[in-house]
C-alpha positions in Angstrom: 29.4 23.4 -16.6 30.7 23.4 -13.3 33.1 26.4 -12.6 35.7 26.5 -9.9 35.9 29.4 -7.5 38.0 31.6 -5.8 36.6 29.6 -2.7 38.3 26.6 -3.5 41.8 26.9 -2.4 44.7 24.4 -2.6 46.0 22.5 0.8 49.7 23.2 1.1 50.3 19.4 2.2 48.2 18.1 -0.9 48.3 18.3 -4.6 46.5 20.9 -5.5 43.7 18.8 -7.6 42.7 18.1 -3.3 40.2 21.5 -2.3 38.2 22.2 0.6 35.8 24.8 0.6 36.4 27.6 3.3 33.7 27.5 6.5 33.6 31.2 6.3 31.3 31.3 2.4 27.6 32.1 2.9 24.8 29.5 4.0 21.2 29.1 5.1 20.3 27.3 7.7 16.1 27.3 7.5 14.6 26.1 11.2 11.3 25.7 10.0 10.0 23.7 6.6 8.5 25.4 3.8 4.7 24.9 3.3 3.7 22.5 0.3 4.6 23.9 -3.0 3.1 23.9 -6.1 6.0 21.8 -7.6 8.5 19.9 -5.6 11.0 16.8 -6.3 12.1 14.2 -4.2 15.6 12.4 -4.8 17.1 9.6 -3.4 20.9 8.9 -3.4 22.1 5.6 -2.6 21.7 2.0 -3.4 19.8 0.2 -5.7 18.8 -2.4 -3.1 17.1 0.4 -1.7 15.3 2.7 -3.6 12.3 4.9 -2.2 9.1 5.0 -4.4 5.5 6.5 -3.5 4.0 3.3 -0.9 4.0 2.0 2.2 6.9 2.0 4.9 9.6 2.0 4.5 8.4 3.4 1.5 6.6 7.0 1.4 2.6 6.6 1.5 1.9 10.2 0.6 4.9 11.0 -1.9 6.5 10.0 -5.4 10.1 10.1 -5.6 13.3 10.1 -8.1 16.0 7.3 -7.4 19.9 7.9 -8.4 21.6 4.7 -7.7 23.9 3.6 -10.6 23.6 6.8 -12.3 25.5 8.6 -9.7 28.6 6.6 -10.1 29.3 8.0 -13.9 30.3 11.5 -14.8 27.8 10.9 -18.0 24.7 9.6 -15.9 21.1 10.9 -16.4 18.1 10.7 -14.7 15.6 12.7 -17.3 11.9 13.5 -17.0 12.1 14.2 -13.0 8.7 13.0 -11.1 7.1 15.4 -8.8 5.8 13.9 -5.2 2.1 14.2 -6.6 3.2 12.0 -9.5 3.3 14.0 -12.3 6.1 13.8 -15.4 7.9 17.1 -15.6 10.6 17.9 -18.2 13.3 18.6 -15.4 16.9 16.6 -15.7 19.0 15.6 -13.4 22.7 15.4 -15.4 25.6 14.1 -13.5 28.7 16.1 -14.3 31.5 14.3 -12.1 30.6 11.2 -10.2 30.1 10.2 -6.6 32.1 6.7 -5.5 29.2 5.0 -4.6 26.7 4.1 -2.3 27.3 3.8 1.7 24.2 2.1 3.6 25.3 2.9 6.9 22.3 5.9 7.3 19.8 6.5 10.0 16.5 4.3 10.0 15.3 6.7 13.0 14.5 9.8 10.6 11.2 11.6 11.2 11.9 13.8 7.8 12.1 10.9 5.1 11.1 7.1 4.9 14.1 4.7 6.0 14.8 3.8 2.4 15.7 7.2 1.9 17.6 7.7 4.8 19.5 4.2 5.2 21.6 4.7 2.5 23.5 7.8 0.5 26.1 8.3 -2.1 29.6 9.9 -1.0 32.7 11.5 -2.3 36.3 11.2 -0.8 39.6 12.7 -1.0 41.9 10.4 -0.5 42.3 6.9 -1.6 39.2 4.9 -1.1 37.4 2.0 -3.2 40.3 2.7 -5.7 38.9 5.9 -6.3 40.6 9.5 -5.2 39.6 13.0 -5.9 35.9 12.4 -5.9 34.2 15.7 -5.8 31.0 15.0 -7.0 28.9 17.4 -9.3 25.7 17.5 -11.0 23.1 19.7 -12.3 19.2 20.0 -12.6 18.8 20.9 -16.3 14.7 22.1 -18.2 14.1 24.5 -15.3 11.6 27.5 -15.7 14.0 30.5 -15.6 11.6 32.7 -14.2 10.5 30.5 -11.0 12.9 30.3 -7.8 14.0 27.3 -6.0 14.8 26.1 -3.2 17.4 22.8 -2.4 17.1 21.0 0.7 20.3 18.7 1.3 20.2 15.4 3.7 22.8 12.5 4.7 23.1 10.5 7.6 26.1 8.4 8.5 25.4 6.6 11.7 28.4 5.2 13.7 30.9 8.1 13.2 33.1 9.7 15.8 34.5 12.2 13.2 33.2 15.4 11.6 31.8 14.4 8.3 30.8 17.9 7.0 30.1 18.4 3.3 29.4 21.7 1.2 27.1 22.1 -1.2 27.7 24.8 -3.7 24.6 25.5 -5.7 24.6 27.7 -8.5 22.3 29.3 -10.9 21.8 32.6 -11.7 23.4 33.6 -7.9 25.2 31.3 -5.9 25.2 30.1 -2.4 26.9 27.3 0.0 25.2 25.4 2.5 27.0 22.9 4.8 25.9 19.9 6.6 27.8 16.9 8.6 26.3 13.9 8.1 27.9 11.8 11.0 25.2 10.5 13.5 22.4 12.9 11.7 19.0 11.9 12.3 16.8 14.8 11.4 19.0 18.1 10.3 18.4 18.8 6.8 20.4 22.4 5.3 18.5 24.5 2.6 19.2 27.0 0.0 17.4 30.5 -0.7 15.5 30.7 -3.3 17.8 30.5 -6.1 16.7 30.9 -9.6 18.4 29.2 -12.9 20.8 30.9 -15.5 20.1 31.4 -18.6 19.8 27.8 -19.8 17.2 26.9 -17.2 20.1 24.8 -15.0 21.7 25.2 -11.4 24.5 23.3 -10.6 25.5 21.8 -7.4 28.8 20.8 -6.6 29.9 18.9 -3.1 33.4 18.9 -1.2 34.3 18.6 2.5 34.4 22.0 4.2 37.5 23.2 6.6 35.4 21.5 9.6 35.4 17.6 7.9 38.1 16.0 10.1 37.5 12.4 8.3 40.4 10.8 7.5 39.2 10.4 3.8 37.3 13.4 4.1 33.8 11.7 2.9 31.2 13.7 1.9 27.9 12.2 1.3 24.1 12.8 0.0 21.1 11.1 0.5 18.3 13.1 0.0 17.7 16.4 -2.4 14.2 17.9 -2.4 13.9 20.6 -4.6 10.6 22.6 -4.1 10.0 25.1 -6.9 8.1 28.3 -6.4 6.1 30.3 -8.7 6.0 34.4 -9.5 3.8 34.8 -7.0 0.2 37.2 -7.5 -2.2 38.5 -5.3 -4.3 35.7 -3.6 -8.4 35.7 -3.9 -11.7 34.1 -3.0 -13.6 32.5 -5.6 -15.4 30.4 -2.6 -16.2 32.1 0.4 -16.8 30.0 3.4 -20.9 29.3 3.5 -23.0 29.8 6.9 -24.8 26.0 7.5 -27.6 24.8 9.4 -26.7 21.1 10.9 -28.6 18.7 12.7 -27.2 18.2 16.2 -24.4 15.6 16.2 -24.3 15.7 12.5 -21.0 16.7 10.7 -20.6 19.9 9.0 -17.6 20.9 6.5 -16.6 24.2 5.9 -14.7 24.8 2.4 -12.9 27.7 0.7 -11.7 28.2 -2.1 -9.1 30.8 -3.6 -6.6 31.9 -7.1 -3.5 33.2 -6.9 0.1 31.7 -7.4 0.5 29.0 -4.8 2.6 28.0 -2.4 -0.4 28.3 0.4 -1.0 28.6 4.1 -4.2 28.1 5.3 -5.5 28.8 8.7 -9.1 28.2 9.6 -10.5 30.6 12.7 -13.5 29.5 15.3 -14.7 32.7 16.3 -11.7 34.7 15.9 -9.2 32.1 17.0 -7.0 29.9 15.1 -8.0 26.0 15.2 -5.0 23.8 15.9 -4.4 21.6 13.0 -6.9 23.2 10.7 -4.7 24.0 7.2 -6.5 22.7 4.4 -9.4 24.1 2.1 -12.3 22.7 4.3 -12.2 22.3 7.7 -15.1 19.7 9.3 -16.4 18.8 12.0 -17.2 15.2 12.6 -20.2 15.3 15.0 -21.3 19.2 16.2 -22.4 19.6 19.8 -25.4 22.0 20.8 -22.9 24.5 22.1 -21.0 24.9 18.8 -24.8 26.9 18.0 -24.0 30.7 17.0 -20.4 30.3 16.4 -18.1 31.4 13.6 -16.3 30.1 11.0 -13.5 32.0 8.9 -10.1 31.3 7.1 -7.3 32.9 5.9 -5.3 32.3 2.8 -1.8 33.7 2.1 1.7 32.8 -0.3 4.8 33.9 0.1 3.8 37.7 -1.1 0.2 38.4 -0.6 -2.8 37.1 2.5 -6.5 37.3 2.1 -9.1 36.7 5.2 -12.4 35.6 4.4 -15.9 36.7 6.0 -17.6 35.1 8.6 -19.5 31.7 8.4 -21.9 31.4 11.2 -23.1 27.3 12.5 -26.7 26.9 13.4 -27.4 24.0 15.4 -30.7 22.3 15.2 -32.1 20.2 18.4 -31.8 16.5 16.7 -35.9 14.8 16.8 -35.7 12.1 14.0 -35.0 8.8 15.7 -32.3 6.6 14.5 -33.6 4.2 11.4 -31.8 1.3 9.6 -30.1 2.0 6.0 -28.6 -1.2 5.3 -27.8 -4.8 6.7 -25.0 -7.0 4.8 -23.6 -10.7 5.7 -20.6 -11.0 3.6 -20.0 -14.8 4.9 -22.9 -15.9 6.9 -21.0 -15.6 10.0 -21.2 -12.2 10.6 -23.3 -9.0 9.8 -22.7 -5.2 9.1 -25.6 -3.3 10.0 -26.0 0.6 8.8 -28.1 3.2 10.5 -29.1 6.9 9.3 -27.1 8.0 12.2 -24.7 7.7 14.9 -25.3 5.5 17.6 -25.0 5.6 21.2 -21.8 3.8 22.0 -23.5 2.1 24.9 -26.6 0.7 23.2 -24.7 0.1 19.9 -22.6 -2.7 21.1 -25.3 -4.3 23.5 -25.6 -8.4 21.3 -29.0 -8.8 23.5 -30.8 -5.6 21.1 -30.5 -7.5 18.4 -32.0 -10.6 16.9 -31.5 -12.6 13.5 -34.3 -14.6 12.3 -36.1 -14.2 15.5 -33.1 -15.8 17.7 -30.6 -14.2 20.0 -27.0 -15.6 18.1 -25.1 -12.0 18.4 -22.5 -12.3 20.1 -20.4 -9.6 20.2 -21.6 -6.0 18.6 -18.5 -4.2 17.3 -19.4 0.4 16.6 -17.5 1.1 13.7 -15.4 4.0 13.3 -17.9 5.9 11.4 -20.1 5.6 14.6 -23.0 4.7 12.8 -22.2 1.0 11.7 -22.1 -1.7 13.8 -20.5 -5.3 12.9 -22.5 -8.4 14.3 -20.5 -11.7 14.9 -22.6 -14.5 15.2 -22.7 -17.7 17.7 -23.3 -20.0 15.0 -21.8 -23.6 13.6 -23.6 -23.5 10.6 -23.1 -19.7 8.5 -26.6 -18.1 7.4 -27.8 -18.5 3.8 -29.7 -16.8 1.1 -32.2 -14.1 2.6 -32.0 -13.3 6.4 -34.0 -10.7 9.3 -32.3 -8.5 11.6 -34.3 -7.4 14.4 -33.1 -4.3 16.5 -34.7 -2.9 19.9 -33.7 -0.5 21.9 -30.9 1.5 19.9 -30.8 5.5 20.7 -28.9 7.6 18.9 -26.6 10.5 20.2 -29.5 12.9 20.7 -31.6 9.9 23.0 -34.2 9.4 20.3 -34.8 5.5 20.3 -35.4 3.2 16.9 -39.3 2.3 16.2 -40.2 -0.4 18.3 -39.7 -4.4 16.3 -37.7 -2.7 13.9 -36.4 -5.3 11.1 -34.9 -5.1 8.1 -33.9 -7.9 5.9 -30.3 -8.9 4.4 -29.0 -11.6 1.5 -25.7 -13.5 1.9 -23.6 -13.7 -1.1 -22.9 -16.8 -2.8 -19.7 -18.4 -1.4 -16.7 -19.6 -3.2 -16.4 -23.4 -2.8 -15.0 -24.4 1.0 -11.3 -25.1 1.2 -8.4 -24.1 3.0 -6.4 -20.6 3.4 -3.3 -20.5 4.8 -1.1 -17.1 6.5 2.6 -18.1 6.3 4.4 -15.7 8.0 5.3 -13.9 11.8 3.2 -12.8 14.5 0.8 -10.6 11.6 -1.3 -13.8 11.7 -5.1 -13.6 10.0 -8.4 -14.5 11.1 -12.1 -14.4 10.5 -13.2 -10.6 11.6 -14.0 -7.3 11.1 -11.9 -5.4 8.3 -9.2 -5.5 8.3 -8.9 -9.0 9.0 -11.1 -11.3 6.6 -15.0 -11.0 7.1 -15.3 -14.1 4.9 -13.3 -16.9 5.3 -11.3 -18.4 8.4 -7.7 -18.8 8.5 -5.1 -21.5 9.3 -1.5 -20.0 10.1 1.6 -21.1 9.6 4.7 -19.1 11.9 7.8 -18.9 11.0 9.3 -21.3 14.4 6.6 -23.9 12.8 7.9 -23.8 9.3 11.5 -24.1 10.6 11.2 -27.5 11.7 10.7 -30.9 9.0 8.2 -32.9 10.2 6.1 -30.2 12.1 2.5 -30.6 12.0 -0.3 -28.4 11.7 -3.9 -30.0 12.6 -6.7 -29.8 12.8 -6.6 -27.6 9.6 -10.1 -25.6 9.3 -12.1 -24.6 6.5 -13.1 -21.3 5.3 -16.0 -22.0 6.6 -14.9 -22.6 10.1 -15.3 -26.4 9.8 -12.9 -28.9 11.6 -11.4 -31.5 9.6 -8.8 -34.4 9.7 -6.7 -32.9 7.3 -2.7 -31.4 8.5 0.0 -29.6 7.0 3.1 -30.8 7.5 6.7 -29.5 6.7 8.5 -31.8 4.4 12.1 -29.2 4.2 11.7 -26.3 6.2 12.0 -22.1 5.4 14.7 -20.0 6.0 12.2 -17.2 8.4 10.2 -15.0 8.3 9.6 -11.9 6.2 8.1 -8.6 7.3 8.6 -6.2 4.4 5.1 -7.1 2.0 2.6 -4.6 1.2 -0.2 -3.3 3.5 -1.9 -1.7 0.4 -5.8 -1.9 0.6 -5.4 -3.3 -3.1 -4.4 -6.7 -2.3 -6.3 -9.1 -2.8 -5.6 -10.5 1.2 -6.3 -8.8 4.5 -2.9 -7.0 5.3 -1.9 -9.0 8.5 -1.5 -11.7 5.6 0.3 -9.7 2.8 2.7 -7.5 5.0 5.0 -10.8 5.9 5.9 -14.1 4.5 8.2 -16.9 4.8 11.0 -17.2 3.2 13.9 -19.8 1.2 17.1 -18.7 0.1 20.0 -21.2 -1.5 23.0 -18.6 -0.6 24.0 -18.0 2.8 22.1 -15.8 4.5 21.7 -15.8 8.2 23.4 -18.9 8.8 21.5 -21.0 6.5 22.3 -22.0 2.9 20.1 -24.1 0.1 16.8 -23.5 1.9 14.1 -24.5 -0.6 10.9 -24.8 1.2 8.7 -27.9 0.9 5.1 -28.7 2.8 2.2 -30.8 2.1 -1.4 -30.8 2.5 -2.9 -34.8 3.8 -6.6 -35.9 4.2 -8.0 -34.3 0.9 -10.5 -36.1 -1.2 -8.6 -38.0 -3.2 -11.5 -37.5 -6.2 -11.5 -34.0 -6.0 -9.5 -31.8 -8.3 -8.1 -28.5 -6.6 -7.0 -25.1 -7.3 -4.0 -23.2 -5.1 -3.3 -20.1 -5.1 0.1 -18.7 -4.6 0.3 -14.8 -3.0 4.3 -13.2 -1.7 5.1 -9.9 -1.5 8.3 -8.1 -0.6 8.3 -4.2 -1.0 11.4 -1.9 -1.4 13.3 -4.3 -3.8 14.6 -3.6 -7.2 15.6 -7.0 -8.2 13.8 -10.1 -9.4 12.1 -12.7 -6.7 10.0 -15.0 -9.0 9.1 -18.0 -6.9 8.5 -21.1 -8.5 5.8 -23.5 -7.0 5.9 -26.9 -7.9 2.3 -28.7 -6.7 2.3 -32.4 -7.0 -0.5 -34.4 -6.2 -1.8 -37.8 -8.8 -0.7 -35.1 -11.5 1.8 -32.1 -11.5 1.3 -28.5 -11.9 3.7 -25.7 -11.8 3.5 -21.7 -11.1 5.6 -18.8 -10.6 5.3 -15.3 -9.1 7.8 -12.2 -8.7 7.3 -10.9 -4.8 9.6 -8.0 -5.9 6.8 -4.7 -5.2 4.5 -7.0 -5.5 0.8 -5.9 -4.6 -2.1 -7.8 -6.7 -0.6 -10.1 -8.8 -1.4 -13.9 -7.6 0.1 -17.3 -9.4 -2.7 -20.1 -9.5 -2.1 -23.8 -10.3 -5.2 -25.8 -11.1 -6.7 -29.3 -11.8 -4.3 -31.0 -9.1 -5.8 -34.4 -8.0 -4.4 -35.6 -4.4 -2.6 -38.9 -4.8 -4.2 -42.1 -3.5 -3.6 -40.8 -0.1 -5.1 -37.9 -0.5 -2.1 -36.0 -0.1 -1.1 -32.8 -2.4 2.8 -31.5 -1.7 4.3 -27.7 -3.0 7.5 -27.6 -3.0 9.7 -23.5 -3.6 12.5 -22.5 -5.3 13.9 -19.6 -7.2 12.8 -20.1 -11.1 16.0 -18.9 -13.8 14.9 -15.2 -13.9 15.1 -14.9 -10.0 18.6 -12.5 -10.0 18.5 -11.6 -6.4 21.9 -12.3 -4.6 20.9 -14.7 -1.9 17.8 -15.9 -4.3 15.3 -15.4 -1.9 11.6 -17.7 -3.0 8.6 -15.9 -0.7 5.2 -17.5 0.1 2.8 -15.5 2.4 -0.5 -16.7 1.5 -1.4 -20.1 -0.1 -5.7 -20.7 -1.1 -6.6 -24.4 -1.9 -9.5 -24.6 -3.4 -11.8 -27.7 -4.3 -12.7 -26.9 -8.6 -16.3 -27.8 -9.4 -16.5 -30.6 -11.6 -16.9 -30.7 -15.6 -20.5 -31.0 -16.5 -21.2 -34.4 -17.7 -24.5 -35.0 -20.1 -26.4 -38.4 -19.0 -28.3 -40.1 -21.7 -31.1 -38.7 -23.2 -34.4 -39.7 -22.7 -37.1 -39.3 -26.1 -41.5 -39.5 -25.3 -43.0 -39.3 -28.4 -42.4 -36.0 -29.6 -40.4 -34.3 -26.4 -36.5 -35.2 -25.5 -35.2 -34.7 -22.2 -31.7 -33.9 -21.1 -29.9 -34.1 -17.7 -26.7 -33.5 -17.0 -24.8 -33.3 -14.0 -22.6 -30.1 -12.7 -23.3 -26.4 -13.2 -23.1 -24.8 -17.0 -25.3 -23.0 -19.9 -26.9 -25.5 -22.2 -26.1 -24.7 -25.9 -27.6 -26.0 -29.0 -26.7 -25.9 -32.5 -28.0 -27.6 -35.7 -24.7 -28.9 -36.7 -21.4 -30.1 -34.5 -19.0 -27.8 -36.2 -21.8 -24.9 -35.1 -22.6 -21.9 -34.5 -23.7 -22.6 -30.9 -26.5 -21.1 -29.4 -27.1 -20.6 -25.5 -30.9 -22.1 -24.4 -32.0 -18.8 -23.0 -33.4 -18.3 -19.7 -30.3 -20.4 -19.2 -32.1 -24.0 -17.9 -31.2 -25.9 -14.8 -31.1 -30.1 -15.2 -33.6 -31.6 -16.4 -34.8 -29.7 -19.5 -36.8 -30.6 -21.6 -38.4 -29.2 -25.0 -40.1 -30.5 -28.7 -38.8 -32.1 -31.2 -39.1 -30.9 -34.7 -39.4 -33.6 -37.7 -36.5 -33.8 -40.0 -34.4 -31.0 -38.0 -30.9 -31.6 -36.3 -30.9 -30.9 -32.9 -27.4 -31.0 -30.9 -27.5 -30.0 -27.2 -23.8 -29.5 -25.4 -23.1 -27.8 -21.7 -20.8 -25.4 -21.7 -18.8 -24.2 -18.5 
């Protein structure tokens, strides 16, 4: 229940149902942040176009959050089982008691406190009419709080564009109460925050917002946008269960310090190199990445304290040993055949590392550029080749030192095995200036790229050629726009989990049939020319747009000799592909895709997304050529790949021919017994 106060006094010239809270009730103002807690909440207030969840920007890579869209705008809306920023369920509720108005989207996008879908948007109150709503002094409360642990709320809005004073007060109340007051207008990065204010009885605090005597708006808005609630523990005395260990390292090696403690969190850690603080150094194990000869004799120690008690630890002394062991080859890989990542036991000087003339592949100088990794000890190899290497291959190296000056053993070599390959075809990056090719992660080390920009798909008739393989080879074949897309798209996913590089994933192209940006009925449309018309192909279909709560399924028609149809939702999309196989070119030898938004797509403007498109030539079905029977032994050939199967009657049970045989195959025949032979894919 939300109770009123003696603070909240009528205005002479209003009804008194209108109250402003007085600027002279109690606040906190905290300058500095408080260190991670051992529970803390994230909300979001605002639209449900723009909702804030735990990815990338303008998402939050490091943090879970809570949304209140809809929810804010009834006096009876819930939000129940709040997540923490690590992800975890708690039994915590958030219980509207009188409603906001709704959602303003006017916020900051400049914030260096909260990702841009956080901060672009809020939800607001107002006094006088607005939106056909007056009176709006919105309340809520957090209900299923631990009555014995304190908490502290941390208010944020931003309304860009004002000239007014837009200051709102938030009344929180729990077991004590307190007022805290922030203006919104133009904010950036000021956030307000409570003491630490522990529930009533029932495990709830309340907060209630109204404009304070300083809000000059003509509606008097009052708005929130973001509500982190960061809940802190009884706190107990704080002690070492790991002290920090003394270590003996090999010169340029790294070395990792760790610590470990109980006691009530929330911590601050502070690591110390002989006595001094080391900037930056606030977690449970501090390392160094590559220790130098003078770090020899020095000191390690950290200290561990909560918001009560502090505990130093004892010292950890480095010894640094002179570095003899030359440098020697752990691993080699060729992921395409183009290029290869070579491993040693150590780092490398930067120098020799990246030198193409100290290394050799099957006795022949074809590296030409050497690429030191960020580890510092691997090195990528692109090669100077038309044709990609095959099956087993030899790396040579000469002259490599590491760090330390100790060269690699003279006509060192170590051998490496390309992969199989997926069958040669095409791959496409629709999209802006994010454009893929063959490379280093994280572009693709396996296949090359053709891309398609966002000024070439926004003209019919537009031609791309040559179009290349994935294996880099030049053909006759084009794409060319048939109906052109609406732009281009920068809001996909640069998660590691996709299954495409994210220069490719983190934009697309776009149609929309409502007017948007000047253009209306956009439904994309392309084709592929100069494919064999005998060859069946697969295409894979990839879009991604982040930050969406709607649905964005795509539909992609394919049209070739035959048809084929798939669809894919872009909304948050990260792994999820849409394949359509078995197309056969027409006579031509042409295959077209056409977009547009299938009957679940419920986005206003429905958009239709395609950032990656993979056409790939399908192997063909195993076909059995007649037998062939001498005397007592049968032999069978077929043609295409598959496991041979036999079975003594057609209905079965089949059995695979085990080791699995390659064509021809032969083997006895047995009087009197049914023999049936069949190739299964």
């Amino acid at each position: 229940m939300i109770t009123e106060y003696p603070n909240f006094v009528p205005e002479p010239s209003l009804t008194s149902s209108r109250r402003w809270l007085r600027g002279g009730l109690c606040g906190v103002l905290l300058a500095t942040a408080l260190p991670a807690l051992a529970q803390n909440y994230l909300v979001d207030f605002g639209a449900a176009a723009a909702q804030t969840t735990r990815g990338e920007a303008p998402n939050d890579p490091a943090r879970h959050w809570n949304n209140v869209t809809t929810i804010g705008q009834s006096d009876t809306g819930q939000l129940l089982d709040l997540v923490s920023i690590d992800g975890v369920t708690r039994t915590i509720d958030f219980l509207m008691v009188r409603r906001f108005n709704g959602p303003n989207e006017s916020g900051t996008t400049a914030s260096t406190l909260y990702p841009g879908n956080a901060t672009r948007d809020s939800l607001y109150g107002n006094t006088e009419l607005w939106g056909g709503s007056t009176d709006i002094f919105p309340a809520f409360k957090l209900a299923g709080l631990d009555a014995d642990t304190d908490y502290t709320l941390t208010f944020y809005a931003s309304r860009d564009g004002s000239t007014d004073n837009r200051e709102a007060a938030y009344t929180v109340e729990g077991a004590t109460l307190q007022t805290v007051f922030l203006d919104a207008a133009n904010n950036i990065d000021t956030t307000v925050s409570t003491t630490a204010v522990k529930p009533n009885a029932s495990g709830e605090i309340s907060v209630s917002i109204a404009p304070s005597v300083n809000n000059n708006n003509a509606y008097h808005f009052t708005y929130l946008g973001v509500l982190r609630i960061d809940a802190v523990p009884p706190q107990t005395p704080i002690g070492f269960t790991q002290q920090p260990a003394s270590q003996r390292v090999v010169v340029f090696r790294p070395v990792t310090f760790t610590a470990a403690v109980t006691g009530a969190p929330p911590y601050t850690v502070q690591w110390y190199q002989n006595g001094n603080p080391i900037p930056n150094a606030n977690e449970f194990s501090y390392t160094i990445p590559s220790v130098t000869a003078d770090l020899d004799g020095y000191q390690y120690s950290v200290s561990v304290s909560n918001l009560a008690y502090g505990v130093k630890s004892t010292n950890a002394t480095l010894q640094v040993i002179t570095d003899v062991t030359p440098p020697t080859i752990v691993s080699v890989t060729s992921p395409s055949g183009f290029n290869i990542q070579v491993e040693f036991s150590e780092a490398i000087e930067p120098g020799y590392a990246t030198a193409p003339y100290f290394y050799t592949v099957n006795g022949q100088a074809i590296v030409s550029e050497a690429i030191l990794m960020a580890d510092g000890k691997s090195v990528w190899l692109n090669l100077s080749v038309t044709e990609p290497l095959t099956g087993t291959f030899t790396l040579g190296v000469t002259d490599i030192l590491d760090l330390a000056g100790n060269p690699i053993a003279p006509n060192t070599t170590a051998t490496g095995t390309v992969p199989p390959q997926e069958p040669e075809g095409f791959i496409f990056d629709f999209g802006g200036a994010n454009t893929t090719s063959n490379g280093m992660p994280p572009q693709d080390p396996v296949a090359f790229w053709n891309n398609v920009s966002g000024s070439f798909a926004s003209g019919a008739g537009n031609e791309l050629t040559p179009l290349i393989t994935t294996r880099n080879r030049t053909t006759e074949s084009k794409l060319v726009i048939i109906s052109r897309f609406g732009g281009v798209n920068e809001n996909g996913t640069t998660s590691t989990q996709a299954p495409f590089p994210v220069s490719s994933t983190r934009d697309s192209l776009y149609g929309n049939t409502e007017l948007f940006s000047g253009l209306t009925d956009i439904f994309p449309s392309f084709k592929i020319t100069g494919l064999d018309p005998g060859q069946e192909y697969g295409l894979i279909f990839y879009a991604s747009r982040t930050g969406v709560s709607d649905n964005r399924t795509t539909g992609y028609t394919v049209t070739g000799a035959n048809a084929g149809f798939g669809a894919l939702n872009a909304a948050n999309n990260i792994t999820n592909t849409a394949t359509v196989a078995g197309i056969l070119p027409t006579a031509a030898g042409e295959i077209t895709v056409a977009l547009a938004p299938t009957p679940e797509n419920n986005n206003a403007n429905h958009f239709t997304y395609l950032g990656v498109l993979k056409v790939i030539p399908m192997a063909a079905p195993p076909v059995f050529l007649a037998p062939v029977i001498n005397g007592d032994q049968v032999k069978l050939e077929w043609t295409g790949g598959g496991q041979l199967e036999w079975a003594s009657d057609l209905s079965g049970p089949w059995t695979a021919i085990t080791p699995a045989p390659t064509s021809p195959y032969s083997e006895t025949l047995v009087p009197g017994a049914n023999r049936f032979f069949r190739v299964k894919k």
